[in-house]
SEFISE-496498 format. One record per residue (C-alpha): residue number from 1; x, y, z; residue in one letter. Coordinates in pm, 1 decimal, padded with zeros to 6 digits. Each point is the difference from the previous one (the first is absolute). Last residue first. Example, Ala and Ser with C-alpha at 12.3 -4.5 7.8 and 13.67 -1.06 7.14 Angstrom:
2
[r 2,[01367.0,-00106.0,00714.0],"S"]
[r 1,[-00137.0,-00344.0,00066.0],"A"]
# end
This chain:
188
[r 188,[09733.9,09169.6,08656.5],"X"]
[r 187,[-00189.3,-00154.2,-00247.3],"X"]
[r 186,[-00305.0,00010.9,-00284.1],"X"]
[r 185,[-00050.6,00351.0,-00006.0],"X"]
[r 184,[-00247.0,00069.7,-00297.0],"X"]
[r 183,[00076.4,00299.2,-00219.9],"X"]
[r 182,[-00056.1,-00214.0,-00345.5],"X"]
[r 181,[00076.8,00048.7,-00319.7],"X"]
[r 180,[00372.9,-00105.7,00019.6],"X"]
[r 179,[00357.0,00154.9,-00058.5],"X"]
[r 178,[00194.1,00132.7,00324.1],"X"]
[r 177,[00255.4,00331.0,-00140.1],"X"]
[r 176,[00377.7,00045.2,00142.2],"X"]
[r 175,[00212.7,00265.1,-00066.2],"X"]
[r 174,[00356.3,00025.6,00135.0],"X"]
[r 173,[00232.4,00320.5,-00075.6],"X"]
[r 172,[00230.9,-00097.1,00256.8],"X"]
[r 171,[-00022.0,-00358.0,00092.5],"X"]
[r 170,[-00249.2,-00114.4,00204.4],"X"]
[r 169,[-00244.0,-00180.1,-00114.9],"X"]
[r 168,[00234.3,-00203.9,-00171.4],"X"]
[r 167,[00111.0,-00121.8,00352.3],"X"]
[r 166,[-00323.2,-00206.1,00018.8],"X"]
[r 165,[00034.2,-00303.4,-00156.7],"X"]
[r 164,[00308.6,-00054.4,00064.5],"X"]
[r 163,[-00051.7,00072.2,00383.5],"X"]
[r 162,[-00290.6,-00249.2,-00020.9],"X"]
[r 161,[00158.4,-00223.6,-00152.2],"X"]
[r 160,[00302.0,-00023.1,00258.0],"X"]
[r 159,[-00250.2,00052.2,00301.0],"X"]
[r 158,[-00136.1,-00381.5,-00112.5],"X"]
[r 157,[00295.9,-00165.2,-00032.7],"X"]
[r 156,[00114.8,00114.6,00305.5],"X"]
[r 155,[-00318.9,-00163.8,00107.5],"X"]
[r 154,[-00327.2,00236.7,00130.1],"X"]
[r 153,[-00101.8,00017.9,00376.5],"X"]
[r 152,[-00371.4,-00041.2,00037.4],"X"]
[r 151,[-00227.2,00231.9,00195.4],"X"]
[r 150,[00042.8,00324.6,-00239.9],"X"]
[r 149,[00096.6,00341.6,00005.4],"X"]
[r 148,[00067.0,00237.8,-00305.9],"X"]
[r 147,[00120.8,00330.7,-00049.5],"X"]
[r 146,[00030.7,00055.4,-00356.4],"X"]
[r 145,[00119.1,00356.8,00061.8],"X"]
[r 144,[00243.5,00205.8,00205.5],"X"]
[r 143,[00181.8,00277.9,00017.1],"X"]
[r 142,[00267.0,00115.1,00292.8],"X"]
[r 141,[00146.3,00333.8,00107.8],"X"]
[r 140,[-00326.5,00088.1,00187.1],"X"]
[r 139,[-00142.6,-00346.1,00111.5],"X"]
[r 138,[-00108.2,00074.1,00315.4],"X"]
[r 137,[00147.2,-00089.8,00292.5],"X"]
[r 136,[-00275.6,00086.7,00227.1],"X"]
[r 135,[-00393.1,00006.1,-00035.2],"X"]
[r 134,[-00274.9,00213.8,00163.2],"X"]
[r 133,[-00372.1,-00075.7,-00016.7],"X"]
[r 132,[-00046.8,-00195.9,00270.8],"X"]
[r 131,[00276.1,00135.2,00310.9],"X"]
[r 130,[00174.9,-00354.0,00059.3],"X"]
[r 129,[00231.6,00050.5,-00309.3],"X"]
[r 128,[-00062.0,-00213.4,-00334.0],"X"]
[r 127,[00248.7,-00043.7,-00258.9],"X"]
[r 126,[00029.9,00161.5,-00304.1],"X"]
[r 125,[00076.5,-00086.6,-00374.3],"X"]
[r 124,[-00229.2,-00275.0,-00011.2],"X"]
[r 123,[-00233.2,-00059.6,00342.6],"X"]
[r 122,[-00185.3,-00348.7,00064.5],"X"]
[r 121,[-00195.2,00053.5,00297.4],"X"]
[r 120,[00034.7,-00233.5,00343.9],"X"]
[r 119,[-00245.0,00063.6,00287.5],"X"]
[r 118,[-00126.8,-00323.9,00011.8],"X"]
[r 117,[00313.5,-00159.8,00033.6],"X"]
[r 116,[00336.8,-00010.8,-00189.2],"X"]
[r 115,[-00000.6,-00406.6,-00083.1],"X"]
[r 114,[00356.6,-00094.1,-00064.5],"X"]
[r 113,[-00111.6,-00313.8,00173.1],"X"]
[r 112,[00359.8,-00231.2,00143.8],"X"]
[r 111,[00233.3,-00178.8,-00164.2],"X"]
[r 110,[00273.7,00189.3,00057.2],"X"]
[r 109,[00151.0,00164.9,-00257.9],"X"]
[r 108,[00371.6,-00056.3,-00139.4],"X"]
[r 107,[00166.7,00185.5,-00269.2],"X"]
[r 106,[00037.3,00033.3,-00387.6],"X"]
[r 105,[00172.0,00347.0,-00161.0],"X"]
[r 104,[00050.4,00065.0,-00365.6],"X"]
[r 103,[-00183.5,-00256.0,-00207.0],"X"]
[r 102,[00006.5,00118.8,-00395.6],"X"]
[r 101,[-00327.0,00137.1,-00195.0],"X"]
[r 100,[00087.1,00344.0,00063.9],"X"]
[r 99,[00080.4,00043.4,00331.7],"X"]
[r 98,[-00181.2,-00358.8,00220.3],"X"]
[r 97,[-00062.0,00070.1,00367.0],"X"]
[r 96,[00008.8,-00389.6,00177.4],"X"]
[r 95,[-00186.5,-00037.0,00346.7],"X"]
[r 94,[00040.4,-00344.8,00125.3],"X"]
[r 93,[-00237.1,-00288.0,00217.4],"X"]
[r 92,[00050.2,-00243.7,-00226.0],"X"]
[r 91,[-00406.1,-00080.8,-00072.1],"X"]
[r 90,[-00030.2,00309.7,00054.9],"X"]
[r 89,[00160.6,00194.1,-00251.9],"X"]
[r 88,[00029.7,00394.2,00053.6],"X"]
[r 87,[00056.6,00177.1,-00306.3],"X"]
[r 86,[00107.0,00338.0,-00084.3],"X"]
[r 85,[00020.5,00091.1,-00382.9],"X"]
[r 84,[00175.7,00333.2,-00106.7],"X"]
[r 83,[-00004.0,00129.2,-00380.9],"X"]
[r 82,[00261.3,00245.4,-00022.9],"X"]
[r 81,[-00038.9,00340.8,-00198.8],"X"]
[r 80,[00308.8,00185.9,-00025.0],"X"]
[r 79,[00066.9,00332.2,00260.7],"X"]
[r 78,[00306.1,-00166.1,00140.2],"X"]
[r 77,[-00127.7,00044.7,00356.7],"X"]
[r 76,[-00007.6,-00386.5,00058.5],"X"]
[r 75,[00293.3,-00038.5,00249.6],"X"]
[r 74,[00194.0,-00339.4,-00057.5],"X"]
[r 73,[-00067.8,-00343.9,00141.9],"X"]
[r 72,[-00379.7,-00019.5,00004.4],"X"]
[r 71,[-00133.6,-00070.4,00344.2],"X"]
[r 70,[-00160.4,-00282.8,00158.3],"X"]
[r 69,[-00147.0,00072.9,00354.0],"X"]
[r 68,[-00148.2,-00280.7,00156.4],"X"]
[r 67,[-00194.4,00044.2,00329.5],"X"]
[r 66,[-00089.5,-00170.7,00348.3],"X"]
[r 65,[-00324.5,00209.4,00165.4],"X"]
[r 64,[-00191.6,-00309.0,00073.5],"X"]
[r 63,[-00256.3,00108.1,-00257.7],"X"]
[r 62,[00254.1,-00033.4,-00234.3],"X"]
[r 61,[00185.4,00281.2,-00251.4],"X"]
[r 60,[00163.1,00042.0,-00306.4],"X"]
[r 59,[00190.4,00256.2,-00135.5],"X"]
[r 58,[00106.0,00056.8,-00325.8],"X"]
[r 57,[00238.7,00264.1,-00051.4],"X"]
[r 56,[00122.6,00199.2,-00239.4],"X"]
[r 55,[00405.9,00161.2,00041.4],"X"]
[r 54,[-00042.2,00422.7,00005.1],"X"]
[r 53,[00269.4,-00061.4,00295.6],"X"]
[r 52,[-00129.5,00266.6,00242.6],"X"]
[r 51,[-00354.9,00023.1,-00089.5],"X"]
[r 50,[-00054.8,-00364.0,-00065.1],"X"]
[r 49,[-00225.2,-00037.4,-00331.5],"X"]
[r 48,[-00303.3,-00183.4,00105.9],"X"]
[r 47,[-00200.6,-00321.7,00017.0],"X"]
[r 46,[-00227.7,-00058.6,00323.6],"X"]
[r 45,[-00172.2,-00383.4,00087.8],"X"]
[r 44,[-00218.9,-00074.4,00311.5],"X"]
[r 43,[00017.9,-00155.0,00295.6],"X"]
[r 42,[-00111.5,00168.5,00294.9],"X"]
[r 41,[-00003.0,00344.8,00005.3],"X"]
[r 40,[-00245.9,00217.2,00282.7],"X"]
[r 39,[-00100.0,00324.0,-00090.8],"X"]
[r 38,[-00074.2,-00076.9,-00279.1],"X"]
[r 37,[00028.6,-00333.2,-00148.3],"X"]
[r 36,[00249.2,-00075.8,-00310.2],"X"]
[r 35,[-00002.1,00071.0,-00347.8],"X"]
[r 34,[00297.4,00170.2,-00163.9],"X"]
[r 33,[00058.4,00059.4,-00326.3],"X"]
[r 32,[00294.3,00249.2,-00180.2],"X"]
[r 31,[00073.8,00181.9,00338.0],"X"]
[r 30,[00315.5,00228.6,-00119.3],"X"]
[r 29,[00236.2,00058.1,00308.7],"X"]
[r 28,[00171.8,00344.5,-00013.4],"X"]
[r 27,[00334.5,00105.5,-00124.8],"X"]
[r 26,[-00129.1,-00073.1,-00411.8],"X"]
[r 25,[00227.0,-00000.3,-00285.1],"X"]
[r 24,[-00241.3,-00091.5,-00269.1],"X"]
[r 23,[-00251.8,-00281.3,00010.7],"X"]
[r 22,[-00158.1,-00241.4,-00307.7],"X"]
[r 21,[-00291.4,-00265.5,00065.0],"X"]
[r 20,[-00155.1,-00304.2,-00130.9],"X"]
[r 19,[-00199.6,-00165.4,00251.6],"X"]
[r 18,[-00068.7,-00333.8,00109.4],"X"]
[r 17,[-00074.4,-00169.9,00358.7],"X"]
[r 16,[-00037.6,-00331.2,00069.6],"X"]
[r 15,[-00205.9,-00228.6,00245.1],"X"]
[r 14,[00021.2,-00368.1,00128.4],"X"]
[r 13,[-00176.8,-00164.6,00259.5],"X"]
[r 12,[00046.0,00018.5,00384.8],"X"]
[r 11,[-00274.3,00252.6,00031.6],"X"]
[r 10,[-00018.7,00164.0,-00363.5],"X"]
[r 9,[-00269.6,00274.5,00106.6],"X"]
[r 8,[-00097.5,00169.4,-00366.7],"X"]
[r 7,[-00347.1,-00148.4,00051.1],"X"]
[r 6,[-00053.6,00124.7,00357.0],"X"]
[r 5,[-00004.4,00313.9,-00162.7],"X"]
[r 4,[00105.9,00335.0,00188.3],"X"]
[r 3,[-00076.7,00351.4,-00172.6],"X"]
[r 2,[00207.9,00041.8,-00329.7],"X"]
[r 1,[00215.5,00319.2,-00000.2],"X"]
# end
């Protein structure tokens, strides 16, 4: 959980959403990221593995209370790591959700603020519950890692390369090692 940040607040701007992640047969909603207010939701953005239907979804939402759902096209409980990318694109008002490197789903938003409010958190793996301190949906029959979440909305070109890039790290057996002197973080 990461506390609200006006700085993460995309208004009418873009925003995306990456993760890689790998589910099983699951009955019960998975909650990959979620961050919208509490108690009260107004926009606001949630990705998670339907409980029903184990299809992803990216879901968008406005502060108007109009929202895009794009979903993948076929359940995701395969058990293979999938990188997922989520984008909402402002200046065309759609949400896209990319499955490894290829466009899967593209719909209309409105083009009104996405921003959650004040009382917004960013949650991975869970998502919040009015009681502070308790979470639902958790992410029991799903992993996760590189979650990422940014204010721009990448290119097809873009999520391509970065899926290439990145699926070695995830075959079976994978070892990756970071070469350099230094410890510095220079981005994030």
């Amino acid at each position: 959980v990461q506390p609200y940040n006006s700085s993460l607040d995309p208004g009418t701007g873009d925003y995306c959403f990456i993760v890689w992640f790998k589910t099983d047969a699951t009955s019960t909603e998975q909650t990959i990221m979620r961050r919208f207010g509490n108690p009260t939701v107004t926009g606001g953005t949630l990705m998670r593995i339907t409980g029903s239907t184990s299809l992803l979804s990216w879901y968008t939402r406005d502060t108007s209370g109009t929202a895009a759902v794009a979903n993948s096209p076929n359940a995701m409980d395969d058990g293979i790591w999938h990188m997922a990318v989520g984008v909402r694109d402002g200046n065309l008002n759609r949400a896209r959700l990319y499955l490894d490197g290829n466009e899967v789903a593209d719909v209309s938003t409105s083009g009104n603020s996405h921003d959650p409010g004040n009382t917004a958190s960013l949650h991975l793996g869970v998502e919040n519950t009015t009681t502070a301190g308790t979470f639902a949906n958790p992410c029991n029959d799903t992993e996760i890692a590189l979650a990422r979440y940014s204010l721009t909305a990448p290119t097809a070109e873009q999520i391509k390369k970065m899926y290439e890039d990145e699926k070695f790290l995830f075959q079976e057996n994978a070892k990756a090692t970071l070469y350099g002197t230094s410890d510095a973080v220079t981005a994030l």
